[in-house]
TIRO-2110 file (N, C-alpha, C; in Angstrom, 1 decimal):
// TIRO-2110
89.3, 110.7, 32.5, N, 1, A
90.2, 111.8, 32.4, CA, 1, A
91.6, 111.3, 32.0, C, 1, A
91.8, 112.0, 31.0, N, 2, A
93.5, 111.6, 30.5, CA, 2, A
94.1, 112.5, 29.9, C, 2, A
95.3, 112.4, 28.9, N, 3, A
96.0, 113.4, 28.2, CA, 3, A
95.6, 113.8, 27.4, C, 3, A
94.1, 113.0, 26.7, N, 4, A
93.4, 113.8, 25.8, CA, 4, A
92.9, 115.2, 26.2, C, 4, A
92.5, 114.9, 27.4, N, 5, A
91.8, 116.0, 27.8, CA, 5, A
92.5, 117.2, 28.6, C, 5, A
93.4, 117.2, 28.9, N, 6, A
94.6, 118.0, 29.2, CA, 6, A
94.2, 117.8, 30.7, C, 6, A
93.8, 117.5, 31.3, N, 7, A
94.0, 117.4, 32.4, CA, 7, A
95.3, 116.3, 32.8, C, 7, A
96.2, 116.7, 34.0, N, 8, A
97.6, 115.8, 34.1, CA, 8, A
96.9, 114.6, 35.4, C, 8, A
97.4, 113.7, 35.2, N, 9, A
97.0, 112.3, 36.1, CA, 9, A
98.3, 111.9, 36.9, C, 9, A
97.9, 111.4, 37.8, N, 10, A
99.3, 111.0, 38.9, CA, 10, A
99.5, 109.4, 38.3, C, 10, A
100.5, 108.7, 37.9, N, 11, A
100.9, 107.7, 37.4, CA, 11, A
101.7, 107.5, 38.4, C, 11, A
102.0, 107.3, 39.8, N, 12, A
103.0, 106.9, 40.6, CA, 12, A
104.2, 108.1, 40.9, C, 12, A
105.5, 107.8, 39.9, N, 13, A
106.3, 108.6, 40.2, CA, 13, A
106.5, 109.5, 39.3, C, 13, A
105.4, 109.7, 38.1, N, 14, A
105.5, 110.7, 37.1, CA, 14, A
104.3, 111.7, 37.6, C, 14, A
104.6, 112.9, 38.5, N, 15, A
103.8, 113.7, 39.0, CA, 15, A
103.5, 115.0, 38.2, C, 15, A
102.8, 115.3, 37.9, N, 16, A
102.8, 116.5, 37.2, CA, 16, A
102.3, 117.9, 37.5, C, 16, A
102.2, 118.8, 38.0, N, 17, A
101.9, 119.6, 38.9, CA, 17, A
102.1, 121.3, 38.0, C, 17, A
101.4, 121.7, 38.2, N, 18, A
101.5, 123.2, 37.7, CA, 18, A
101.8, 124.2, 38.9, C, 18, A
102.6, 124.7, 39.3, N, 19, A
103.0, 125.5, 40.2, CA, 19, A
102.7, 126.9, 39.8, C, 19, A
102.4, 126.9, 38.9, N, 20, A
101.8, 128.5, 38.2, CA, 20, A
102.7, 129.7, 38.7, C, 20, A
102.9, 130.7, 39.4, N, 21, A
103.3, 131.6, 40.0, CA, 21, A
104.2, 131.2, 41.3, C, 21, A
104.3, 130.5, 41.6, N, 22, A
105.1, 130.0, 42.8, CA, 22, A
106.6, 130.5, 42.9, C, 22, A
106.9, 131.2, 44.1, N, 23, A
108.4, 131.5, 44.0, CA, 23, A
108.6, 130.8, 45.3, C, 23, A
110.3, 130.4, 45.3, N, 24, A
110.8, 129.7, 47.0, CA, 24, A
111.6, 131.2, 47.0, C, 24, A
110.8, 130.8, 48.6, N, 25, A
111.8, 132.5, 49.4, CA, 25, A
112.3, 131.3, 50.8, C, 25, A
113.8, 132.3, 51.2, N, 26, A
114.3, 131.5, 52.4, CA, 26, A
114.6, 133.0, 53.5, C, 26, A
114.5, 132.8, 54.5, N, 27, A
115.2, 133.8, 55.9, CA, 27, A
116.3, 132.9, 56.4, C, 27, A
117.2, 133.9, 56.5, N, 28, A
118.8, 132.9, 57.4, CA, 28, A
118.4, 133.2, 58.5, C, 28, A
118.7, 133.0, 59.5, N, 29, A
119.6, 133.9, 60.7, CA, 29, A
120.0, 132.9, 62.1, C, 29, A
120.9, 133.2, 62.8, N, 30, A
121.5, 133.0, 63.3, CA, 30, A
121.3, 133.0, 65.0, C, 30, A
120.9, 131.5, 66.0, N, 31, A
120.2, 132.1, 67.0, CA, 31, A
121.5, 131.3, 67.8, C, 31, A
121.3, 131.7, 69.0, N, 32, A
122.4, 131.4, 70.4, CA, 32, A
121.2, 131.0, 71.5, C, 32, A
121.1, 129.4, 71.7, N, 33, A
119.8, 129.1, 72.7, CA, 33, A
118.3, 129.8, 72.4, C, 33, A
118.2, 129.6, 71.0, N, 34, A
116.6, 130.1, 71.0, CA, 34, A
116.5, 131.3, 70.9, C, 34, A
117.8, 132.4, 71.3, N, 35, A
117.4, 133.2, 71.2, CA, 35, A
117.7, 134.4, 69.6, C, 35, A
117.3, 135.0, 69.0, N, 36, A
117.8, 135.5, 67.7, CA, 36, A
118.9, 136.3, 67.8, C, 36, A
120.3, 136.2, 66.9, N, 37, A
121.9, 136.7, 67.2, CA, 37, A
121.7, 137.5, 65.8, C, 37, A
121.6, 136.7, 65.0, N, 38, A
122.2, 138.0, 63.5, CA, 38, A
121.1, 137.3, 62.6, C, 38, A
120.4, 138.3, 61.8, N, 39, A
120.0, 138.0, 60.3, CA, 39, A
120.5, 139.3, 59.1, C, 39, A
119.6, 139.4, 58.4, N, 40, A
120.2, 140.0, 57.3, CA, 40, A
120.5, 141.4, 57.8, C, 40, A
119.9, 142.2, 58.6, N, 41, A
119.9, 143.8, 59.2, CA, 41, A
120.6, 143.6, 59.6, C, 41, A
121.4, 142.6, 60.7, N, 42, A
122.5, 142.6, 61.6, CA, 42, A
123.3, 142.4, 60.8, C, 42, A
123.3, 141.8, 59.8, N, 43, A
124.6, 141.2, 58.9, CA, 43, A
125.1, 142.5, 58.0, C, 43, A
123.8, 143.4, 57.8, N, 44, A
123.7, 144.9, 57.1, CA, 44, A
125.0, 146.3, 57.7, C, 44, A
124.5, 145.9, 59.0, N, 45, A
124.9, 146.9, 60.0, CA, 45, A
126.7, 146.3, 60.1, C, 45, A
126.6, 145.0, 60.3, N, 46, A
128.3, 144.5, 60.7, CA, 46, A
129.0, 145.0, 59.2, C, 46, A
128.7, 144.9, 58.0, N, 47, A
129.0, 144.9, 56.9, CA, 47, A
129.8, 146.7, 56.5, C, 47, A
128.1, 147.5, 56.9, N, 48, A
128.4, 148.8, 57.1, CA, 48, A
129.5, 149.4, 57.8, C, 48, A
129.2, 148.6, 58.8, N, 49, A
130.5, 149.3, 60.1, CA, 49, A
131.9, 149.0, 59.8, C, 49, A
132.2, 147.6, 58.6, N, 50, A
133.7, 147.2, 58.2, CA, 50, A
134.1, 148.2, 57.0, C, 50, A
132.8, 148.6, 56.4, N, 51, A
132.9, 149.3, 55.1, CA, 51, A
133.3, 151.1, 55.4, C, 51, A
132.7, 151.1, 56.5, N, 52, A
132.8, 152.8, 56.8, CA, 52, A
133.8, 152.8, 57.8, C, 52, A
134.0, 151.9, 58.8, N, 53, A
134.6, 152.3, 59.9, CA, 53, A
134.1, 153.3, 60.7, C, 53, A
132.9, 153.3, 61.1, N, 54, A
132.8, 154.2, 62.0, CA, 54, A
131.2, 153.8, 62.7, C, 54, A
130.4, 153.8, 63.3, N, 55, A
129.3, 153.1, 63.8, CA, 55, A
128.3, 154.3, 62.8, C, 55, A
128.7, 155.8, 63.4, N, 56, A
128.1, 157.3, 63.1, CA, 56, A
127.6, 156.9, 61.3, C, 56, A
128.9, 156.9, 60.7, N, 57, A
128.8, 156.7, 59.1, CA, 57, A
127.7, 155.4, 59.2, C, 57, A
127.9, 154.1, 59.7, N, 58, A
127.4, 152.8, 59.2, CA, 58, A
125.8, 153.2, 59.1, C, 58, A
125.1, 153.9, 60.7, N, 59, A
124.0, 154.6, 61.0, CA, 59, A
123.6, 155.2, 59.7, C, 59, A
124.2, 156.2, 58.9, N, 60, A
123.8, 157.3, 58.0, CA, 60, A
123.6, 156.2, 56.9, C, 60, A
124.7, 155.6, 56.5, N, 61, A
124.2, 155.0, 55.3, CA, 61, A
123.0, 154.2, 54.9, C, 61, A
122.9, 153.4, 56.1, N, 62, A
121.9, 152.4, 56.0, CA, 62, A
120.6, 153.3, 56.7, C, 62, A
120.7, 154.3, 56.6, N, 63, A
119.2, 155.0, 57.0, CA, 63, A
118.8, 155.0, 58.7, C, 63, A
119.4, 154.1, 59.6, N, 64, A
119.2, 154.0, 61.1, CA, 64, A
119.9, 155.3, 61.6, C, 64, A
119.4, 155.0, 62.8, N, 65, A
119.6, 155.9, 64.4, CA, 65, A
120.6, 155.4, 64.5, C, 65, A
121.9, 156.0, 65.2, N, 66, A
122.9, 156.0, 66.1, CA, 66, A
122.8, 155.0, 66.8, C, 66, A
121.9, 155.2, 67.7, N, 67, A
121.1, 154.7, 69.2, CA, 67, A
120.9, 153.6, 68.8, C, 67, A
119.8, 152.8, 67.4, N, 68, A
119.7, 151.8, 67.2, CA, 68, A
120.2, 150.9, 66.7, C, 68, A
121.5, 151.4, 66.4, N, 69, A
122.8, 150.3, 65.8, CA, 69, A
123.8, 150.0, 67.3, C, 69, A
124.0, 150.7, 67.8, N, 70, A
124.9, 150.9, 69.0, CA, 70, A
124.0, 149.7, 69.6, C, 70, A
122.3, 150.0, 70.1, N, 71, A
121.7, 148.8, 70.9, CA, 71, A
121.9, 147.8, 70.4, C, 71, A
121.7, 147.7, 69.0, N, 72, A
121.4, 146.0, 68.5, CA, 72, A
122.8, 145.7, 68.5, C, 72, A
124.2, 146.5, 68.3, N, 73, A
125.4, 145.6, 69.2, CA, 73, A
125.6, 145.2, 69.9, C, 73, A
125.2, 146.1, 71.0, N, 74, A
124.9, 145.3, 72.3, CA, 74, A
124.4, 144.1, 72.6, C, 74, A
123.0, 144.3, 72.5, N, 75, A
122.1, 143.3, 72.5, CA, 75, A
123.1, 142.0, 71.8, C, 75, A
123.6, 142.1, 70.6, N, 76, A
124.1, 140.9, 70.1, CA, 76, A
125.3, 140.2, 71.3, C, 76, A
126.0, 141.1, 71.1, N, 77, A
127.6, 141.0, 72.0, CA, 77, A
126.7, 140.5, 73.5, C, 77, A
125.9, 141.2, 74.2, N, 78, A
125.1, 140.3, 75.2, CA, 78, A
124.6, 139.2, 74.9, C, 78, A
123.9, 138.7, 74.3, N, 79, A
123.6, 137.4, 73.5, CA, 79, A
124.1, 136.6, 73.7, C, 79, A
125.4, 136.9, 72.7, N, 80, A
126.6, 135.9, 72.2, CA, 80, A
127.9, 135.4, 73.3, C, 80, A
128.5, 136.7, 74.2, N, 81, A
129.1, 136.9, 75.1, CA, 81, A
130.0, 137.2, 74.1, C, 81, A
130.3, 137.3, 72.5, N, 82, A
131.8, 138.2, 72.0, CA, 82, A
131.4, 139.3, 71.8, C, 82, A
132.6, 140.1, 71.9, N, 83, A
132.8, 141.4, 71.3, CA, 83, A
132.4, 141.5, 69.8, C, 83, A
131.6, 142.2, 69.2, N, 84, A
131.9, 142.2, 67.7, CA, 84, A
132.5, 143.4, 67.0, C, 84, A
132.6, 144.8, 68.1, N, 85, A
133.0, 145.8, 67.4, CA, 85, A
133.8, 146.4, 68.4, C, 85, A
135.7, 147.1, 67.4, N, 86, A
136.8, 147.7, 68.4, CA, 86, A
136.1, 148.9, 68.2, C, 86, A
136.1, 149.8, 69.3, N, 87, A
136.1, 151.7, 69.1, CA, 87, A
137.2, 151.7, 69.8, C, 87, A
137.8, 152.7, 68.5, N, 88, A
138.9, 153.8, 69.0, CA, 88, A
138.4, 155.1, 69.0, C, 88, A
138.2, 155.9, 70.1, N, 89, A
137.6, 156.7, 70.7, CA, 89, A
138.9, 158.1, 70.4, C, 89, A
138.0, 159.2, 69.8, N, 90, A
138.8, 160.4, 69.3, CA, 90, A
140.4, 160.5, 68.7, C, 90, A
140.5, 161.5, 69.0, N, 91, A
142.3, 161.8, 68.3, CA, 91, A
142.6, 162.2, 67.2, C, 91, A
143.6, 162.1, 66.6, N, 92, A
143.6, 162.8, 65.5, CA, 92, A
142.9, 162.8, 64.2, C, 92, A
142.6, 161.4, 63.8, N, 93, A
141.9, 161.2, 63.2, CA, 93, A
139.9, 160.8, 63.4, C, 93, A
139.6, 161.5, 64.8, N, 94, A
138.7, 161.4, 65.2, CA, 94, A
137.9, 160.1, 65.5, C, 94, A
138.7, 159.4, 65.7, N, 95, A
138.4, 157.8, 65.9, CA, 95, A
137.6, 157.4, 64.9, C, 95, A
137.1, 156.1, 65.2, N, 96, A
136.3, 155.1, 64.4, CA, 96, A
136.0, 153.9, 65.0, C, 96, A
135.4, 152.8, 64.1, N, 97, A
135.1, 151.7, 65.0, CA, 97, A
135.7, 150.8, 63.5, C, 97, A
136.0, 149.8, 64.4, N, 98, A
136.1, 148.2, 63.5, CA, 98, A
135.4, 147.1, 63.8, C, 98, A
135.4, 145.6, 62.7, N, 99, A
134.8, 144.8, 63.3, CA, 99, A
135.8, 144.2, 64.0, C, 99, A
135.8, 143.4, 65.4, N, 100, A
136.5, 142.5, 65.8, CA, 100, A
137.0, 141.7, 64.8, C, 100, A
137.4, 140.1, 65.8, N, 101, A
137.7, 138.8, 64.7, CA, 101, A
136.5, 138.4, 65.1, C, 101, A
136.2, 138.8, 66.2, N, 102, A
134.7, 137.5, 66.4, CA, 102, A
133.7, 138.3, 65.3, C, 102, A
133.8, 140.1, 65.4, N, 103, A
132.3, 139.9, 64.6, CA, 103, A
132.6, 140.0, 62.7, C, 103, A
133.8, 139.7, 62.7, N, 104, A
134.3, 139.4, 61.5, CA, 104, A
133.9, 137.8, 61.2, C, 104, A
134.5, 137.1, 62.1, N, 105, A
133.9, 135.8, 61.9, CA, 105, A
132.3, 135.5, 61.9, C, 105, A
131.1, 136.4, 62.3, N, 106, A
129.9, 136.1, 63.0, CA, 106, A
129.3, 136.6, 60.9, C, 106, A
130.0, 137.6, 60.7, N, 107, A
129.8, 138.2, 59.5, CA, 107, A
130.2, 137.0, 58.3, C, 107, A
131.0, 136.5, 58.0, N, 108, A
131.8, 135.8, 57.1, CA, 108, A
130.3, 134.5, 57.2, C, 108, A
130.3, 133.9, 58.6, N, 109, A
129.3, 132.5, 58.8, CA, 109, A
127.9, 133.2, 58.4, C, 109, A
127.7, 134.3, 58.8, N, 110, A
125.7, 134.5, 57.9, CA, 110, A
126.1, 134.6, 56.4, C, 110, A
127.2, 135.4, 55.6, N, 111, A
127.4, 135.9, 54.7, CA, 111, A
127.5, 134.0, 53.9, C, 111, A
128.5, 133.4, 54.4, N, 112, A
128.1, 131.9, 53.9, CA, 112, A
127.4, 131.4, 53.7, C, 112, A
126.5, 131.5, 54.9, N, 113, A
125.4, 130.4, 55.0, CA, 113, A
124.0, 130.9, 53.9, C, 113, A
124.0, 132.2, 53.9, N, 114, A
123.1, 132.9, 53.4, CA, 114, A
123.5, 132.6, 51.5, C, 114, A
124.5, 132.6, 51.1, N, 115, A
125.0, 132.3, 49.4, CA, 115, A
124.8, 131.0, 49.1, C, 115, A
124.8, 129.9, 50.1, N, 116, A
124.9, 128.4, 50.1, CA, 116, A
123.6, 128.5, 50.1, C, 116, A
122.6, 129.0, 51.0, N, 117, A
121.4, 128.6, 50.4, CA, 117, A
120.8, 128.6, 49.6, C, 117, A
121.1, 130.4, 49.1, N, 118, A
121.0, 130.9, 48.0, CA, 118, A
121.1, 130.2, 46.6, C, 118, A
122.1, 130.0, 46.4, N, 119, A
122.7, 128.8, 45.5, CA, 119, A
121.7, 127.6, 45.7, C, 119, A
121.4, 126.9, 46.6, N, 120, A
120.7, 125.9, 46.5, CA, 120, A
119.2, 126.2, 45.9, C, 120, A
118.7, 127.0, 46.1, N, 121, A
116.8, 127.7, 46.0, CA, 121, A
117.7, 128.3, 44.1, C, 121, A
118.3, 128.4, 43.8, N, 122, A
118.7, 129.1, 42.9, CA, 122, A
118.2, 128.0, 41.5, C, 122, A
119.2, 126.3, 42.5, N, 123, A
119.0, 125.1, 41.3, CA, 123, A
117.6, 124.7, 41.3, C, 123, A
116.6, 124.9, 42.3, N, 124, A
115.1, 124.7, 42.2, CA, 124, A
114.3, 125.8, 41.6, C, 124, A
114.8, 126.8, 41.4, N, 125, A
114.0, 127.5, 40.8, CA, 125, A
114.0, 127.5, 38.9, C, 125, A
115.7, 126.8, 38.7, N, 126, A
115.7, 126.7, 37.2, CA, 126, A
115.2, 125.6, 36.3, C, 126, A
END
């Protein structure tokens, strides 16, 4: 068996390999002791909430429950022990919510880490 025959041969460090269909996929996310803090939905919802200012709006947009954005803050902010989101509760402008600095910073480090790898799987795919 050789190149006549089209089959490829391992010569050491000239490998030749047909990957046919093969794509690289990666998952980020972000854990505190094992336990899971933020991936892309969390990064979805923090994103929504800076963009809308309001938890109600962030909910609508991205198609979730109230209930289930409100818990998975929690759950994070217990996790982590920071705060990631201010509510300003009613008034004239009917309040809203923002991101902290902490969950501005928690947002900024998946948003990083997630482009950097990106970029890296980017130069093995070309």
């Amino acid at each position: 068996m050789g190149e006549s025959d089209g089959s490829k041969e391992n010569t050491g460090n000239d490998v030749k390999v047909d990957v046919g269909e093969l794509e690289i996929k990666f998952k980020v996310w972000i854990e505190k002791d094992g336990s899971h803090v933020l991936g892309k939905g969390g990064a979805d919802i923090l994103q929504a909430i800076k963009d809308e200012g309001s938890i109600m709006l962030a909910s609508k947009k991205l198609g979730m429950s109230y209930r289930y954005v409100w818990e998975y803050l929690r759950k994070v902010e217990r996790r982590t022990g920071l705060k990631l989101v201010i509510k300003d509760r009613g008034g004239v402008k009917g309040g809203g919510t923002t991101l902290s600095r902490e969950g501005e910073y928690l947002l900024e480090l998946f948003k990083n880490l997630d482009s950097t790898i990106s970029n890296v799987v980017e130069k093995y795919k070309n």
